[in-house]
C-alpha positions as CSV (number, residue, x, y, z in Angstrom):
1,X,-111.6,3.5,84.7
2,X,-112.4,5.8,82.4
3,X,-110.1,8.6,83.1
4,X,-107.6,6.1,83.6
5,X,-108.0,5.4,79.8
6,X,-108.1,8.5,78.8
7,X,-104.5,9.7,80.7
8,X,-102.9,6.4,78.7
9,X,-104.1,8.2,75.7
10,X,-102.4,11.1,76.2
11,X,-99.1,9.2,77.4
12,X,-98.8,7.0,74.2
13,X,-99.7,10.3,72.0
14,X,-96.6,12.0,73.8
15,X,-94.2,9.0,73.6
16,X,-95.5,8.5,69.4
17,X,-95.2,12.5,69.4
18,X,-91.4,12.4,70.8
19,X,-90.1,9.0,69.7
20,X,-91.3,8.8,66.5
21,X,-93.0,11.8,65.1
22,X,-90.5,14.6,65.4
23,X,-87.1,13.0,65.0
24,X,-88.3,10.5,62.1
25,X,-91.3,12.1,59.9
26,X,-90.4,15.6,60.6
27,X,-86.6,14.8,61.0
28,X,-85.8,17.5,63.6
29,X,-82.4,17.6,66.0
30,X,-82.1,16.8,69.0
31,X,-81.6,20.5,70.2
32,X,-85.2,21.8,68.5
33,X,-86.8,18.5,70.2
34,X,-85.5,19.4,73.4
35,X,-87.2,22.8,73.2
36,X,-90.5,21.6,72.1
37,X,-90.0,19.2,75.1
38,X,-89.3,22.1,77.6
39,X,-92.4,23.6,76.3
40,X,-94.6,20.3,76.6
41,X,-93.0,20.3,80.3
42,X,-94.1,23.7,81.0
43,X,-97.4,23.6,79.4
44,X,-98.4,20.3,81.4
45,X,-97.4,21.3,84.9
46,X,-99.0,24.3,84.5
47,X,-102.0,22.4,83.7
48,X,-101.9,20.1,86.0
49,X,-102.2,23.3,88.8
50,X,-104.7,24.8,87.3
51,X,-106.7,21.3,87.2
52,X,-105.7,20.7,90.9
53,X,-104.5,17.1,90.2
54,X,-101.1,15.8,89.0
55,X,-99.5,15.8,85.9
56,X,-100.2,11.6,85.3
57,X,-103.9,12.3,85.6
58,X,-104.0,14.7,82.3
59,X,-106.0,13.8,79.5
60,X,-106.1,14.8,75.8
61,X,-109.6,17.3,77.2
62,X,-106.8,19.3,79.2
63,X,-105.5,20.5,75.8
64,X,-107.5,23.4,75.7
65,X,-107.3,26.6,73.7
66,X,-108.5,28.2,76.7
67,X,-105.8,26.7,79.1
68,X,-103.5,27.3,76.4
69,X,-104.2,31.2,76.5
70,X,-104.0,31.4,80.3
71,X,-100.6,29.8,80.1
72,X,-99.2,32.2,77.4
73,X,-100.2,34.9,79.5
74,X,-98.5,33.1,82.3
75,X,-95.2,32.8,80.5
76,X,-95.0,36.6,80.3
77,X,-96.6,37.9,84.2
78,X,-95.1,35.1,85.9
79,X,-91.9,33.8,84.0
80,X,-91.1,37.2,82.8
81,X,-90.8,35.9,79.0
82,X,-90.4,37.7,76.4
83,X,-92.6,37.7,73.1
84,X,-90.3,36.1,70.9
85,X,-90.3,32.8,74.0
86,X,-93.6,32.6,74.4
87,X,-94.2,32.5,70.4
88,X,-91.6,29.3,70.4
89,X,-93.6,27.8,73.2
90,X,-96.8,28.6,71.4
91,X,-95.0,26.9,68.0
92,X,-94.6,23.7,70.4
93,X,-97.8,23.6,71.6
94,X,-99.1,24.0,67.7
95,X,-97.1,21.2,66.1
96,X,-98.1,18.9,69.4
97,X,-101.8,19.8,69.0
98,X,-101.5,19.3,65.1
99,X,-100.1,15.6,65.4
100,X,-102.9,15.2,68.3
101,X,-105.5,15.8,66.2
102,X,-104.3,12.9,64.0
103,X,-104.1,10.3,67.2
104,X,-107.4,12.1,68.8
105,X,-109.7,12.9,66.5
106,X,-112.9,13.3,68.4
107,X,-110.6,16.3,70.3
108,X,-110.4,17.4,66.4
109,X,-112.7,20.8,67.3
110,X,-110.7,21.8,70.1
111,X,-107.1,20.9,68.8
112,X,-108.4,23.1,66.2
113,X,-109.1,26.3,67.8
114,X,-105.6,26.0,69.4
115,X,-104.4,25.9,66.1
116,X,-106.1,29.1,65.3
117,X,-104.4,30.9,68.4
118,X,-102.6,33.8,66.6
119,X,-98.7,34.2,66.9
120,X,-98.0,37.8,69.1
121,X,-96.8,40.7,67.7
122,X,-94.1,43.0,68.8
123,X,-90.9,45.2,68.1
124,X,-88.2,43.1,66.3
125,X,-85.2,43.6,68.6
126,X,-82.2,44.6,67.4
127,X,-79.2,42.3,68.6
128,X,-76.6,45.0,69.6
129,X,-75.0,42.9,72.3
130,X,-72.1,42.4,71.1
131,X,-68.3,43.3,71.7
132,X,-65.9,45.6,70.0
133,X,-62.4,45.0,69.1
134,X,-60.9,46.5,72.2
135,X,-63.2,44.1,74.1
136,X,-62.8,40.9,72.1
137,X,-58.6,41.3,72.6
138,X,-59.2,41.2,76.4
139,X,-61.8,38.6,76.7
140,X,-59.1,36.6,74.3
141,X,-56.1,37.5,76.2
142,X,-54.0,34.0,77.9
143,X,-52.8,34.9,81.4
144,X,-48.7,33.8,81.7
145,X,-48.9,30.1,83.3
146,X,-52.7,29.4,82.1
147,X,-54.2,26.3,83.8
148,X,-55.8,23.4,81.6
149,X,-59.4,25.0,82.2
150,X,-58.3,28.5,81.5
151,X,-56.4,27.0,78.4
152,X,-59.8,25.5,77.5
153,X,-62.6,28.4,78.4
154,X,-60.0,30.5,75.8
155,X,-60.1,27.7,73.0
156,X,-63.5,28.0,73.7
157,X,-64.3,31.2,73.6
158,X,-61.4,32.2,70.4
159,X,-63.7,29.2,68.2
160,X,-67.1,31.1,69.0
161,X,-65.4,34.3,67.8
162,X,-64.2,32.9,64.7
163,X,-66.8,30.8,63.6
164,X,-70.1,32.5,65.2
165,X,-71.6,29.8,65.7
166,X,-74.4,28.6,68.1
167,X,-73.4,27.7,71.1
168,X,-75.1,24.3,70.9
169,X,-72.7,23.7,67.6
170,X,-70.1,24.3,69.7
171,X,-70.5,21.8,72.6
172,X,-71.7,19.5,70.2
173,X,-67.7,19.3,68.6
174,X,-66.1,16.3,68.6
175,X,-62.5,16.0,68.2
176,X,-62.9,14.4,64.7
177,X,-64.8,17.6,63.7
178,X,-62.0,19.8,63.8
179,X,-58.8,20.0,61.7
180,X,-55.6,21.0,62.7
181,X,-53.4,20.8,59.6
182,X,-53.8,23.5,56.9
183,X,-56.5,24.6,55.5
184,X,-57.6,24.8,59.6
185,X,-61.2,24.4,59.7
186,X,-64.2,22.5,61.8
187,X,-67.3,20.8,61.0
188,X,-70.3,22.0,62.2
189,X,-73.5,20.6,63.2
190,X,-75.8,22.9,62.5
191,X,-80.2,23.5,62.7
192,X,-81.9,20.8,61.1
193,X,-79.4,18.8,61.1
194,X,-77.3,20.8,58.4
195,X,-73.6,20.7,57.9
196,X,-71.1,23.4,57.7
197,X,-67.7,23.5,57.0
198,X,-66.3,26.8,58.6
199,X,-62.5,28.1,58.4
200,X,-60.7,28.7,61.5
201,X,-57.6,30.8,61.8
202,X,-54.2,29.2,62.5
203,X,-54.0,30.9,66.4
204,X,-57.6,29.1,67.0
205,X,-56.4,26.0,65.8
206,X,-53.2,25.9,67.5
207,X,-54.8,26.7,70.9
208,X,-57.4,23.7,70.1
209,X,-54.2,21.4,69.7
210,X,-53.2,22.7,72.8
211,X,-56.3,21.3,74.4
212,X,-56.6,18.2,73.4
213,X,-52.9,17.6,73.1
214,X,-52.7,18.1,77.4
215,X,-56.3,17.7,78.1
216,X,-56.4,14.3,81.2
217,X,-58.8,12.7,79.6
218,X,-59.4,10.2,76.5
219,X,-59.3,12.8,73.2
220,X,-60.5,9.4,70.8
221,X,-62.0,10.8,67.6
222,X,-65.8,10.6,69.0
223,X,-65.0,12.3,72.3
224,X,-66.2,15.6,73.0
225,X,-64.1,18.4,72.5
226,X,-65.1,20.6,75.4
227,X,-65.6,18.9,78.7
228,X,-66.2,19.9,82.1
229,X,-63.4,19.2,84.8
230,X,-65.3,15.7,85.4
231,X,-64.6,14.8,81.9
232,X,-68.4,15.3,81.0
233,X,-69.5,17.3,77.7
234,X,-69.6,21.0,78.9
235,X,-73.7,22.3,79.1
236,X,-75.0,25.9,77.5
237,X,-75.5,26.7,81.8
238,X,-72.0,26.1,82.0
239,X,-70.4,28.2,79.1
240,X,-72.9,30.9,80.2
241,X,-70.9,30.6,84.2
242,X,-67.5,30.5,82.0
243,X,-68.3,34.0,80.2
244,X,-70.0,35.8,83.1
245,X,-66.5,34.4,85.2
246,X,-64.7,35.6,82.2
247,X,-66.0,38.6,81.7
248,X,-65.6,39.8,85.0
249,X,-62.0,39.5,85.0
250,X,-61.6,41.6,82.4
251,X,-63.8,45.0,83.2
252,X,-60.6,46.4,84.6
253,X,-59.1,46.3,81.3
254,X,-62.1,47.0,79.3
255,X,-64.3,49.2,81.5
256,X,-66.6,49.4,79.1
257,X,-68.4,45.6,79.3
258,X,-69.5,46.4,82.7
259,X,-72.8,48.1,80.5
260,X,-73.1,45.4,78.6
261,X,-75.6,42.1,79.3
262,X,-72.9,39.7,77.2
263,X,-74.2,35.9,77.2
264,X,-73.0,33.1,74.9
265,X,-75.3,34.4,71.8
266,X,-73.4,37.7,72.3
267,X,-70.5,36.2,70.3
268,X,-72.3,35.0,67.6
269,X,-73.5,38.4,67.1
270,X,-70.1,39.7,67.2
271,X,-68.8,37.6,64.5
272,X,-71.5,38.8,62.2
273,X,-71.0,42.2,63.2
274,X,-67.3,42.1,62.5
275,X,-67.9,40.4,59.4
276,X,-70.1,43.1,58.2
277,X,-67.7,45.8,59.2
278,X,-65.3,44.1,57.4
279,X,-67.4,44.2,54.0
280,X,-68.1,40.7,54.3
281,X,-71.1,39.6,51.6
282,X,-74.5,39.3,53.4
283,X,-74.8,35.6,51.0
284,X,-71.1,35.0,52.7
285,X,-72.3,35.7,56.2
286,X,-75.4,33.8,55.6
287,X,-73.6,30.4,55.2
288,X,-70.9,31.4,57.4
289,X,-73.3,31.3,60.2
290,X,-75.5,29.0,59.1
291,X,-79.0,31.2,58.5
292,X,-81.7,29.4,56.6
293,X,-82.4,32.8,55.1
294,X,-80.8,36.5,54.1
295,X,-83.5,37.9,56.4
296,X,-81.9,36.5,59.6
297,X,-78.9,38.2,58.3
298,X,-80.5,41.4,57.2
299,X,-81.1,42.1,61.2
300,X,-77.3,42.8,62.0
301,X,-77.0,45.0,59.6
302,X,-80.1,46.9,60.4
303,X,-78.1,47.1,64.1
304,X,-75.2,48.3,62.4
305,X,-77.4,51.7,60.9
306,X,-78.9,51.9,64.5
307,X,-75.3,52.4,65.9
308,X,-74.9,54.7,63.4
309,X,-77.9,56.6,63.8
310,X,-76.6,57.2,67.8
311,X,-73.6,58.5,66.6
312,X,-75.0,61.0,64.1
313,X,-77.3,61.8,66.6
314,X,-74.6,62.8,68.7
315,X,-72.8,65.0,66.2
316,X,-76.2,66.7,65.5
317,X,-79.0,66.0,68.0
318,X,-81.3,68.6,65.8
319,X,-81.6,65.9,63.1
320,X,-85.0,64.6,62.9
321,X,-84.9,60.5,64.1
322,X,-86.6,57.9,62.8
323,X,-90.8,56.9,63.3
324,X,-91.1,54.5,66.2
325,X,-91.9,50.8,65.5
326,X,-91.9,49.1,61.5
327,X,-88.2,48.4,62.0
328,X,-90.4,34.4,63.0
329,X,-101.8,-1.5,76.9
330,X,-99.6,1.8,79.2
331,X,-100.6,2.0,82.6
332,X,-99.8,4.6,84.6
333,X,-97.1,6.8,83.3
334,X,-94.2,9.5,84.3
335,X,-94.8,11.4,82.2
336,X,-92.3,14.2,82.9
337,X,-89.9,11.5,84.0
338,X,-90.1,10.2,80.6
339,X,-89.6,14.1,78.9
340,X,-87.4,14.8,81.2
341,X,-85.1,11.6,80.3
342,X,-85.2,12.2,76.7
């Protein structure tokens, strides 16, 4: 009876945690509460393994800092993550144990030291994936008698290339968000639920009339603007197929992206790129992508002087290169059901 108790507790923490916490007092979107809830997922099956028993009998003592470590280093042997993954996971797993601690506090000494679990360290990467101008004017270039979804995957694509932005914003678009008489420009919904308003050229907005304007299904104000061929809201899996599809129709013509590891992200990074290049303002780029800070920015034009440090080094491999490193009443529940649903 007692465990039974005790597994409630933890279900009406993570209901309070997801239903109310996060979206109300902390105000978060929906796209940062989905990845805390991927991590939650994660974190509790992984638990429930290690504890031999199923995910519906966990209880607020399964919140370890011990378990906790083991599954961090699990993320990165098993799961192959990456440092900069595993520290969102870990952010997740702070902000749940801090609003624990609140519901649960006789678990206040153990939510505590999982608290005190240190962020890991490692080499900033450098976002260099990105494409050049040769590459862009293939990926971008309409076929003679285009079909409705080659129409759209090129509206799609020619938006993420001039606006940069995520590729979340993106699928999120609804066809009031976007306008089609001059000045051409869309509204984006941004991280923490900030708005952007971001100019689009007039060959971006006349392919997105060309969309909508032949697309079979209902184009009402509220609809999504990119949808799948069933008429649903297109997924970040399927823009990810699109570009890979994409992209290897066009090696042929631009031999060069067959070494390249281009995902949707990529063309955020190419915007910025381009816009640097250009002489774009780092305060101008900032807003233009939608950074909460210069720093984020700062990084592509640290890539830029790396590209330019190959190329020197080229010309005169004898020059001395740069020092390695220094360069954020329930009763018994489903619980993932429930996440999962959310």
């Amino acid at each position: 009876m007692r465990r039974s108790a005790r597994s409630n507790a933890l279900a009406r923490i993570l209901v309070k945690y997801f239903q109310e916490y996060l979206p109300t007092l902390r105000g978060m979107s929906p796209h940062t509460i989905r990845s805390y809830r991927d991590a939650i997922i994660l974190y509790l099956k992984f638990a429930a393994a290690r504890a031999q028993r199923g995910v519906d009998a966990l209880d607020v003592e399964d919140l370890t800092s011990d378990r906790v470590g083991e599954f961090l280093a699990d993320l990165e042997r098993t799961r192959g993550n990456g440092i900069s993954t595993r520290n969102v996971r870990l952010a997740a797993l702070h902000t749940f144990a801090r609003f624990a601690a609140s519901e649960a506090p006789e678990h206040l000494a153990e939510l505590q030291r999982i608290l005190a679990i240190p962020f890991k360290r490692g080499r900033r990467q450098v976002p260099l994936e990105y494409l050049d101008q040769k590459e862009v004017e293939a990926l971008l270039a309409t076929p003679p008698h285009p079909s409705n979804s080659v129409e759209r995957d090129h509206a799609l694509f020619a938006l993420m290339f001039n606006t940069g932005a995520r590729v979340q914003e993106v699928l999120d678009l609804k066809v009031r968000d976007v306008r089609l008489a001059a000045p051409f420009q869309v509204r984006l919904h941004g991280k923490g639920n900030k708005v952007r308003i971001c100019p689009i050229w007039a060959h971006t907005a006349a392919r997105l009339r060309r969309l909508i304007d032949r697309s079979p299904w209902t184009t009402e104000p509220d609809s999504a603007l990119f949808v799948n061929l069933r008429g649903a809201k297109l997924t970040r899996f399927g823009v990810r197929y699109l570009l890979r599809k994409r992209i290897a129709t066009c090696i042929a013509e631009a031999p060069s992206l067959a070494g390249k590891r281009i995902h949707p992200h990529s063309l955020r990074h190419t915007t910025a790129i381009h816009l640097l290049k250009a002489g774009v303002d780092f305060a101008t780029i900032s807003q233009w992508l939608g950074h909460s800070s210069l720093n984020t920015t700062m990084t592509y034009a640290r890539a830029d002087l790396d590209l330019k440090r190959k190329a020197l080094l080229q010309v005169f491999p004898d020059a001395p290169r740069p020092p390695r490193g220094g360069h954020v009443s329930m009763q018994r529940v489903d619980v993932m059901g429930w996440l999962r649903r959310l």
